[in-house]
matplotlib code that plots the C-alpha trace (Angstrom):
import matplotlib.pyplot as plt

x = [0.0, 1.2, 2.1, 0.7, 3.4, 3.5, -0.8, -0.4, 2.4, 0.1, -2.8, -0.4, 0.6, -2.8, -3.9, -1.3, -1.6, -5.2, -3.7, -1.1, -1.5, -1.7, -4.4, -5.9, -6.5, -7.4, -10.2, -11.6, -10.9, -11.9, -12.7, -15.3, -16.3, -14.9, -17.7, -18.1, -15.8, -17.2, -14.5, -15.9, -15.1, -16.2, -20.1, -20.2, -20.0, -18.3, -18.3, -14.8, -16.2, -12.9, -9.6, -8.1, -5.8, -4.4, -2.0, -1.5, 0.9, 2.4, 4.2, 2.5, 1.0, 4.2, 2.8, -1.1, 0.0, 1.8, -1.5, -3.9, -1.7, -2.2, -6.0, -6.6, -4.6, -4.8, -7.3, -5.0, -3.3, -1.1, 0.0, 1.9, 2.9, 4.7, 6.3, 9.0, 12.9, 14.6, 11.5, 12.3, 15.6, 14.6, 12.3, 14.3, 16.7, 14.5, 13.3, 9.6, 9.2, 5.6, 4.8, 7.4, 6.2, 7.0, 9.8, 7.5, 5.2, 2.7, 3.0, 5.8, 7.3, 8.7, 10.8, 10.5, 10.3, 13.3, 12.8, 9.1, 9.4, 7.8, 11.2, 11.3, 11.0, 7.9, 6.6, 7.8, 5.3, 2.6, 2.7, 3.0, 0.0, -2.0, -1.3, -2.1, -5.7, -6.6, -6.3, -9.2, -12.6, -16.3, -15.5, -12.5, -11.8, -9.1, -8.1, -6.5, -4.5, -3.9, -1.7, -1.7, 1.5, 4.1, 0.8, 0.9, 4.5, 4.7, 1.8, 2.7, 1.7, 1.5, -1.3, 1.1, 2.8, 3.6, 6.9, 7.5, 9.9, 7.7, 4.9, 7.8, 8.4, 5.5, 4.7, 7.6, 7.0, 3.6, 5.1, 7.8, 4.5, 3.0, 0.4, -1.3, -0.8, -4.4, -3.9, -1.1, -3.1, -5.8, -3.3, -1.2, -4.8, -5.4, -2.3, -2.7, -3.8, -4.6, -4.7, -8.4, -10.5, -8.3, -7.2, -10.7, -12.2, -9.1, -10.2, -13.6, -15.7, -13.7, -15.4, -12.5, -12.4, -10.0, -9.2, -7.4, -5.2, -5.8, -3.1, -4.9, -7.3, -11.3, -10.3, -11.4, -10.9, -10.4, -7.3, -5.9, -3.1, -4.9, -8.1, -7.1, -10.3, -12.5, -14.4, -12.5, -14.7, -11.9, -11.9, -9.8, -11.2, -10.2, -6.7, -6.8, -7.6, -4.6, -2.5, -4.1, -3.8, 0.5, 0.6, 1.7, -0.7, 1.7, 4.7, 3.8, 5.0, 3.9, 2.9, 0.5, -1.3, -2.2, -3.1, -5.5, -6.9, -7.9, -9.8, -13.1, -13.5, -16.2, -16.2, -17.5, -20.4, -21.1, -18.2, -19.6, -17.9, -20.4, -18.3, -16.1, -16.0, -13.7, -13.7, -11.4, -10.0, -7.7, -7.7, -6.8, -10.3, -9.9, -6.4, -8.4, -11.4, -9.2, -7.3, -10.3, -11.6, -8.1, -8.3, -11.9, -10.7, -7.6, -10.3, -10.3, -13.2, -12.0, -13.0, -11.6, -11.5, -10.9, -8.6, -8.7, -5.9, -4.2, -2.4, 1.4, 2.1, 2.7, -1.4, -2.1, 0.2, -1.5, -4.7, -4.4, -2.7, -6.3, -7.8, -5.5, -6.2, -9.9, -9.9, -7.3, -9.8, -12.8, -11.0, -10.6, -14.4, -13.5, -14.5, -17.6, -15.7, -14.5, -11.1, -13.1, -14.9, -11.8, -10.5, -13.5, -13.0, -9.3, -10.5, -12.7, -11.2, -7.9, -10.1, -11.4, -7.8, -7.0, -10.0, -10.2, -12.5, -15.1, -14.4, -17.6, -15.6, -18.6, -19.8, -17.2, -16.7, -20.2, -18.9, -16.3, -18.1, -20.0, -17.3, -17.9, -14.5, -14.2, -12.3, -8.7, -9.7, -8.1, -8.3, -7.2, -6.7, -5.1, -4.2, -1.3, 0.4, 2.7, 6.0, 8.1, 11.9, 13.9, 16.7, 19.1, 18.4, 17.0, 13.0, 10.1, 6.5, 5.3, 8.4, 8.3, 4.5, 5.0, 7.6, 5.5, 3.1, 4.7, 6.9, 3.0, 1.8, 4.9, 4.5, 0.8, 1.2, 4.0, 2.0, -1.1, -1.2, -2.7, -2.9, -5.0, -2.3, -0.5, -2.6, -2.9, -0.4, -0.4, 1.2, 1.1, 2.1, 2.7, 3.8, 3.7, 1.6, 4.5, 7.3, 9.6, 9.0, 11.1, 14.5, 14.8, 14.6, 12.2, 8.2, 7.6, 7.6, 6.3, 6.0, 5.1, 5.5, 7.4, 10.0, 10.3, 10.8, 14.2, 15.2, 15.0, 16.7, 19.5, 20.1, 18.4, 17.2, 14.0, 13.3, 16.5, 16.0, 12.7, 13.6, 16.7, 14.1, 16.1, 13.3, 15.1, 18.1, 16.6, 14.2, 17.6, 19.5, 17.4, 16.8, 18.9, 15.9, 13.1, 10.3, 11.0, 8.6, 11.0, 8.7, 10.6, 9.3, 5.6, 4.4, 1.6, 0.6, -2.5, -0.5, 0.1, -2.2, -2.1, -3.1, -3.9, -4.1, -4.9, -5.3, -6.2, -3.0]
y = [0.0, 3.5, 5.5, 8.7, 11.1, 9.1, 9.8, 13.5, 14.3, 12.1, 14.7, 18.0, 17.0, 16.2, 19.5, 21.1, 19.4, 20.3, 24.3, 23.5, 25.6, 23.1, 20.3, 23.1, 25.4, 22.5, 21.5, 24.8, 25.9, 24.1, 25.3, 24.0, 23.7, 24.7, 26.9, 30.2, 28.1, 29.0, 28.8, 27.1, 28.4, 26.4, 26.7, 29.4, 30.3, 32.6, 32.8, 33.7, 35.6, 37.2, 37.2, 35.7, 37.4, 36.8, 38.9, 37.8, 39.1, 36.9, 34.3, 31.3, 33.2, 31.0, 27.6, 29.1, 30.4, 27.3, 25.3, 28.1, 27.9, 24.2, 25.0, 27.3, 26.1, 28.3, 30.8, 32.3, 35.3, 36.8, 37.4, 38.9, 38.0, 39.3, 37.2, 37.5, 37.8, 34.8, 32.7, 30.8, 29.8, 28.7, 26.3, 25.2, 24.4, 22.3, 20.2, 21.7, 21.7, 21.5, 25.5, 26.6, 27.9, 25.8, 27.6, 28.7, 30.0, 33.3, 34.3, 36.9, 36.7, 40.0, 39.3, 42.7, 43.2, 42.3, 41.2, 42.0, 45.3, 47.5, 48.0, 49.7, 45.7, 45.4, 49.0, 48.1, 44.6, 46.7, 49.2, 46.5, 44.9, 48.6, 48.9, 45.3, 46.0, 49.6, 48.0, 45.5, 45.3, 44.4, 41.3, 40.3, 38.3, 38.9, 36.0, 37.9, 35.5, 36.5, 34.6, 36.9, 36.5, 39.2, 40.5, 43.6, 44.5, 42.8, 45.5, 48.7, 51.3, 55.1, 57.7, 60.5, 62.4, 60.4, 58.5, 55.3, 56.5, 58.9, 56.3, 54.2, 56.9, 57.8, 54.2, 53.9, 57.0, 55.6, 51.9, 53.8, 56.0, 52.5, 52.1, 49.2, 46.4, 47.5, 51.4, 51.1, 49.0, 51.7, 54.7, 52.6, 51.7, 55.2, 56.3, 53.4, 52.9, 49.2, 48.5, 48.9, 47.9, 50.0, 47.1, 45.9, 49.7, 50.0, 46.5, 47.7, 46.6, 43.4, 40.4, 40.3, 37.0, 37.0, 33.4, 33.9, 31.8, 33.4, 33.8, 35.9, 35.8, 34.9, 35.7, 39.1, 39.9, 43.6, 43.0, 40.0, 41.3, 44.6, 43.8, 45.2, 43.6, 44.3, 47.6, 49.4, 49.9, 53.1, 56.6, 59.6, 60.6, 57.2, 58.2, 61.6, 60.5, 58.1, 60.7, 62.9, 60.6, 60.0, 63.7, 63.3, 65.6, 68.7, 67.0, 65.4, 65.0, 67.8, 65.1, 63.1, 66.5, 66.5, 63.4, 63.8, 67.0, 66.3, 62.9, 62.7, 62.3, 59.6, 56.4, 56.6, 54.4, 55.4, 52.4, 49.4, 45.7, 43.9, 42.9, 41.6, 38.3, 37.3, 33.7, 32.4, 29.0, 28.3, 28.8, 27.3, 26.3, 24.1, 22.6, 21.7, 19.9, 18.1, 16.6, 16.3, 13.8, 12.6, 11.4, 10.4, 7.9, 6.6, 6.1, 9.4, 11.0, 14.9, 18.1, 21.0, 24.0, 27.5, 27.8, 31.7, 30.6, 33.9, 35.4, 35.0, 31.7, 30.7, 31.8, 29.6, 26.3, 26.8, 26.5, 23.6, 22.0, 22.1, 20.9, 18.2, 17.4, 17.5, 14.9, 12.6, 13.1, 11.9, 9.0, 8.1, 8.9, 12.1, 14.8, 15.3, 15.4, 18.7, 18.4, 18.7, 22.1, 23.4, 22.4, 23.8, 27.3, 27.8, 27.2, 30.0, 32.0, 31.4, 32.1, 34.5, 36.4, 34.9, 37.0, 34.4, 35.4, 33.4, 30.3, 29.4, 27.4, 26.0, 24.5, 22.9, 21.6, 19.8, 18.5, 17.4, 15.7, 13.9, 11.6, 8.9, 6.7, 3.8, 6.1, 7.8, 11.3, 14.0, 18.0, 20.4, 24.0, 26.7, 30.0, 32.3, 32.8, 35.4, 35.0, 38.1, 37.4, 37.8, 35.2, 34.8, 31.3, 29.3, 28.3, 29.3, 29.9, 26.8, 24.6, 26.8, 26.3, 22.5, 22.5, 24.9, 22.2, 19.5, 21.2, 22.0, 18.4, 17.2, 19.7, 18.9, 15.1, 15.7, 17.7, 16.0, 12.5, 10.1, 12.1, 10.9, 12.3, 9.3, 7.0, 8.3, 8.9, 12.3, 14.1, 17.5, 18.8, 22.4, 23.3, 26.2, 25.3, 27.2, 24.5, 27.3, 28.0, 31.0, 31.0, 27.1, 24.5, 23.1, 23.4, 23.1, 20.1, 17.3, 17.4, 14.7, 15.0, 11.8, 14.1, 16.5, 13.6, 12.4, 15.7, 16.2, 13.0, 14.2, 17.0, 19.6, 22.7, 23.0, 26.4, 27.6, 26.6, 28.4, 31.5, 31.6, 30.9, 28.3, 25.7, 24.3, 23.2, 21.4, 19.6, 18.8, 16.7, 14.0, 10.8, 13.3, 15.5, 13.3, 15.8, 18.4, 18.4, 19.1, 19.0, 21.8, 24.4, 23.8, 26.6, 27.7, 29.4, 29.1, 29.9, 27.8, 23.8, 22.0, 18.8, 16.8, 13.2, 11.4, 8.0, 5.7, 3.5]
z = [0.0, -0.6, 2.3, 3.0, 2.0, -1.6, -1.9, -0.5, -3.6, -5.7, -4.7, -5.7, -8.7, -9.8, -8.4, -10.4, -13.4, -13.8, -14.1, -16.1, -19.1, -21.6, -20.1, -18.4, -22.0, -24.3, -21.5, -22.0, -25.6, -28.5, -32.5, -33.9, -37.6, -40.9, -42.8, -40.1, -37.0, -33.6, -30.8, -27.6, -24.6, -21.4, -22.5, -24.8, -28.6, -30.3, -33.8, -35.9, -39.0, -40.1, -38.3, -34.8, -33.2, -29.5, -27.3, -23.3, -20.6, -17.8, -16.1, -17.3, -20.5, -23.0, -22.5, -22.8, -26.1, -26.9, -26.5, -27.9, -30.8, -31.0, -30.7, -33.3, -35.8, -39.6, -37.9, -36.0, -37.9, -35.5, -31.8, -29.0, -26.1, -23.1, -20.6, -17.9, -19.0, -19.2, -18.8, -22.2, -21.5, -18.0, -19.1, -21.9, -19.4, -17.7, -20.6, -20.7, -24.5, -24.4, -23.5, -25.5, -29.1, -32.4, -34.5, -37.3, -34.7, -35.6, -32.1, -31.2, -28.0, -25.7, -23.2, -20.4, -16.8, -15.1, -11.6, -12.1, -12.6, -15.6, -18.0, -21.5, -23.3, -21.2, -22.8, -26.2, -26.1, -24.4, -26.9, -29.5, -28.4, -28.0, -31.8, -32.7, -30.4, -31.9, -35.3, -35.2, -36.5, -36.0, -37.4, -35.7, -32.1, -30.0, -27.6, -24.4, -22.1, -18.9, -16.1, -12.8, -11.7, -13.5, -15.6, -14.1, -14.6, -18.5, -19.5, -18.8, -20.8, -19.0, -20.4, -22.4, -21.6, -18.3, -18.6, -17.4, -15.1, -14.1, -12.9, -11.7, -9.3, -8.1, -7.3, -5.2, -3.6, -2.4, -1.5, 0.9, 2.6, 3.5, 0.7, 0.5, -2.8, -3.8, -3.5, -5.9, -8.2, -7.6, -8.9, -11.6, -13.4, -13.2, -15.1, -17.4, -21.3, -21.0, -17.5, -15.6, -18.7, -20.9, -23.6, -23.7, -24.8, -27.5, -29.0, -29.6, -32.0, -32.0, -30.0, -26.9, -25.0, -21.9, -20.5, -17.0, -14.7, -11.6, -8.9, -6.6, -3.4, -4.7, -8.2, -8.6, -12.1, -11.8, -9.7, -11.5, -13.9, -13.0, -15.2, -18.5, -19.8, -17.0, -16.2, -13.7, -9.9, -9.4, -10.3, -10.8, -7.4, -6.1, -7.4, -5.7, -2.5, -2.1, -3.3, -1.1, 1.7, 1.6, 1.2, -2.5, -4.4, -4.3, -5.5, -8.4, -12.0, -14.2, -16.8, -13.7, -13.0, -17.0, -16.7, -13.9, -14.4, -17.5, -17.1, -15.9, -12.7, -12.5, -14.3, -17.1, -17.4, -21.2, -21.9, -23.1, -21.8, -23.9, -26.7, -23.8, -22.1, -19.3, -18.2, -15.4, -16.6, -13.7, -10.3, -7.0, -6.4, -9.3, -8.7, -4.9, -6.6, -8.8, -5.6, -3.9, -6.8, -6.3, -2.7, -2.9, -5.4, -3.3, -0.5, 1.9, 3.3, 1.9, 2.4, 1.4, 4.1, 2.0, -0.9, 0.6, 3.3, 4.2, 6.8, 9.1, 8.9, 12.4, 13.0, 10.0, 11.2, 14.4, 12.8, 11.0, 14.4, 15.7, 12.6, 12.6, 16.6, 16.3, 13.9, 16.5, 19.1, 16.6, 15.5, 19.6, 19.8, 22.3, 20.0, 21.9, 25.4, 27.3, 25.0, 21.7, 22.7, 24.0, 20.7, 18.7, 20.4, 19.5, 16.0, 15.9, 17.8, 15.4, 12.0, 13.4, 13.8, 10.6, 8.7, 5.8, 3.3, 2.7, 5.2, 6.9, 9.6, 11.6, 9.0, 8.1, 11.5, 11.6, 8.4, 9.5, 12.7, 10.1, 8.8, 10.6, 11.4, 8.7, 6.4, 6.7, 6.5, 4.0, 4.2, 1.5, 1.5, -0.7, -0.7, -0.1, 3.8, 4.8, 6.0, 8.2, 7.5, 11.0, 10.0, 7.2, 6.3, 3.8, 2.8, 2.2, 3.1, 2.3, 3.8, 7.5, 7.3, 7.1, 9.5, 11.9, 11.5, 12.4, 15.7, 16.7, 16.3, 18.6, 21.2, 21.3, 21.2, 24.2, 26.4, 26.3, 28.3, 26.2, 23.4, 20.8, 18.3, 19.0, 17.7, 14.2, 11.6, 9.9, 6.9, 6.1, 3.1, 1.6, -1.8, -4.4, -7.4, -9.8, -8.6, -6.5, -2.7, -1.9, -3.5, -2.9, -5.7, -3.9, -4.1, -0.6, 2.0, 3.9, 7.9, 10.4, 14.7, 14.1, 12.0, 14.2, 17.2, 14.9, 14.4, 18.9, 19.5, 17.1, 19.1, 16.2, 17.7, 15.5, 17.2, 16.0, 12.4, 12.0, 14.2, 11.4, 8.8, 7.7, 7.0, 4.1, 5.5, 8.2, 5.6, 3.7, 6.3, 6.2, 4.3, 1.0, 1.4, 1.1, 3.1, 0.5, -1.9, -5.5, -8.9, -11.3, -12.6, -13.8, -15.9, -13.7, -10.8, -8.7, -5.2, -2.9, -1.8, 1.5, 2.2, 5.0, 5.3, 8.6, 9.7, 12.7, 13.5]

ax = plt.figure().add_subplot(projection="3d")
ax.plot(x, y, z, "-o")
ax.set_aspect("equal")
plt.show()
């Protein structure tokens, strides 16, 4: 029988494989027809009366070309595509042929944004794909790929006569005043020609249909790459008040003040998004349903808790350290003793902290009391934790989350007499869907108390190692680093997937 770290890596890679850009596009996108083809996305039709044309911007935008390419065959007339520098010799490297383009490919490729930051290449594809988008007609469709990650940065394109440089500067002006991620999205899709529905209004009449990998939060498609097919929510008076708010308004760029003072200063609701449609076609929610359908099949009773998992990851490891003992203490038929409510109340107490959007946590627990005991039981999550570097070590989120996990487990399991911990074998697992967990090779880890038990009797400080967030090398130095969780590069991103897999010993 396989043991339970071998079905928890069997569960990621199905997760991941199920986002990865090729299985994951032709599952959505097919052409159908030879007279007037209609290209199917998901369930809908759109007809291709004249030309196809496709532009995209992001991480994991190369292998979505490489398959829409596949896809659409002789209809296709031309494309652009921006992705991150170097990203085509890094998976070259790594043998991943398949999302690379063929030679004679009608896709060109730009290469920009150097440490994920808005560069002159990144402009030149930007404004390479504005021209390529202001040039089409009624009659034409315009595929728009869009991979989160990187998607902002690869599309720059400031309103003249702002400079890049300019906006550059501006932004980092806000960042070092404490602005929040979404008040700079807020101002750099107010400065922006595509960005904020821009790309979508410059495409018009052409039928524009976006197809997103989403990397971020509940999938909100006006912050994903920020939403340069998607009607924007902000305003100029949105802008204003940010600026207003880090004391910037008086000493700004002469070129921003154009800029502002002469846009209006609501949004404009005369702009019309129906010739637009955006469809998400990856997401963590469906990497977690494809590992769900996973475990059912290798036997698990699964649920899957949120895959909106945020917050410091030593809150989030000791949340899923009372997940984990509430299911102990059902498998030893004490969930419904004085231990079990104690148990119960940390847990809210803890998500409550935690603020996780969307996570309906008691219901998930009577769920989760409905189980019965027959089956091994398996929990999945996803998401994206935080991490604040003290130390100068080595890891990542996902490895110190694991290990967090598993020092909890043994400090429980040692504290507790009788523990019910003990009588159950666990494995938690953390990884980062896009193969690369901080600036490690690997993806994330594996954790188990009985790991962390070795690691004591060896004399390891595990303390040490995560105070030093050095998660990595402690993972390494045993077994030639068989916890660490190592898949390469994979060509997508949907954040990050835990899974949990318990049973009765």
């Amino acid at each position: 029988s396989m043991s339970l770290r071998e079905h928890a890596l069997s569960l990621f890679r199905s997760a991941v494989g199920t986002v990865r850009p090729a299985p994951m596009l032709k599952k959505a996108v097919k052409l159908q027809g030879d007279g007037c083809p209609q290209l199917l996305v998901k369930d809908k039709t759109f007809p291709v009366k004249r030309d196809l044309y496709l532009v995209g911007f992001g991480k994991a935008v190369l292998g979505m070309a490489a398959a829409a390419e596949e896809i659409l065959g002789d209809h296709l007339v031309r494309g652009i595509i921006n992705v991150p520098l170097g990203i085509q010799e890094s998976l070259q490297r790594a043998g991943m042929q398949e999302v690379l383009l063929k030679p004679q490919s009608k896709i060109q490729v730009i290469e920009g944004a150097k440490n994920n930051l808005p560069d002159s290449e990144a402009l030149k594809g930007a404004v390479a794909i504005q021209e390529l988008a202001e040039g089409l007609t009624a009659d034409d469709l315009l595929l728009v790929l869009i991979s989160g990650r990187g998607g902002s940065a690869l599309l720059p394109a400031p309103i003249p006569p702002i400079l890049l440089k300019e906006k550059e500067k501006l932004t980092k002006m806000l960042a070092s005043r404490g602005a929040a991620i979404q008040e700079l999205n807020i101002v750099r899709k107010t400065l922006s020609l595509l960005k904020g529905g821009g790309l979508a209004q410059l495409a018009y009449p052409a039928q524009v249909v976006s197809l997103i990998l989403s990397d971020v939060i509940g999938d909100p498609l006006d912050i994903i790459a920020s939403g340069p097919t998607v009607a924007s929510s902000h305003s100029v008076q949105d802008c204003l008040q940010i600026l207003a708010k880090y004391n910037l308004l008086h000493n700004l760029p002469k070129s921003v003040e154009t800029v502002l003072s002469s846009s209006p200063p609501k949004p404009t609701a005369s702009e019309d998004y129906s010739h637009v449609c955006n469809i998400i076609i990856g997401s963590n929610t469906l990497a977690l349903d494809e590992a769900k359908r996973q475990a059912e099949g290798l036997g698990y009773a699964t649920l899957i808790l949120s895959a909106a998992i945020c917050g410091e990851v030593s809150r989030v490891a000791a949340l899923y350290c009372q997940l984990i003992r509430l299911v102990c203490l059902g498998f030893a038929s004490l969930g419904e003793g004085p231990l079990g409510d104690e148990v119960r109340r940390n847990l809210l107490q803890l998500a409550a902290e935690l603020e996780i959007p969307g996570l309906n946590l008691a219901e998930f627990l009577q769920a989760l009391q409905g189980l019965g005991r027959e089956r091994p039981v398996c929990i999945l999550a996803g998401g994206e934790t935080m991490v604040q570097l003290q130390g100068t070590g080595k890891g990542g989120r996902n490895q110190e989350l694991a290990l967090r996990v598993g020092l909890g487990l043994h400090r429980a399991q040692a504290t507790e007499t009788g523990s019910p911990l003990g009588r159950c074998e666990i494995v938690f697992l953390s990884g980062g869907t896009d193969g690369q967990d901080g600036p490690t090779e690997a993806a994330g880890a594996f954790c188990s108390p009985e790991l962390v038990d070795e690691a004591l009797q060896e004399g390891l400080d595990v303390e040490a190692f995560l105070s030093n967030n050095d998660s990595y090398t402690f993972f390494s130095q045993f077994q030639g680093g068989h916890h660490l969780l190592v898949t390469g590069l994979t060509g997508t991103n949907v954040m990050d997937i835990q899974a949990i897999l318990i049973r009765a010993t």
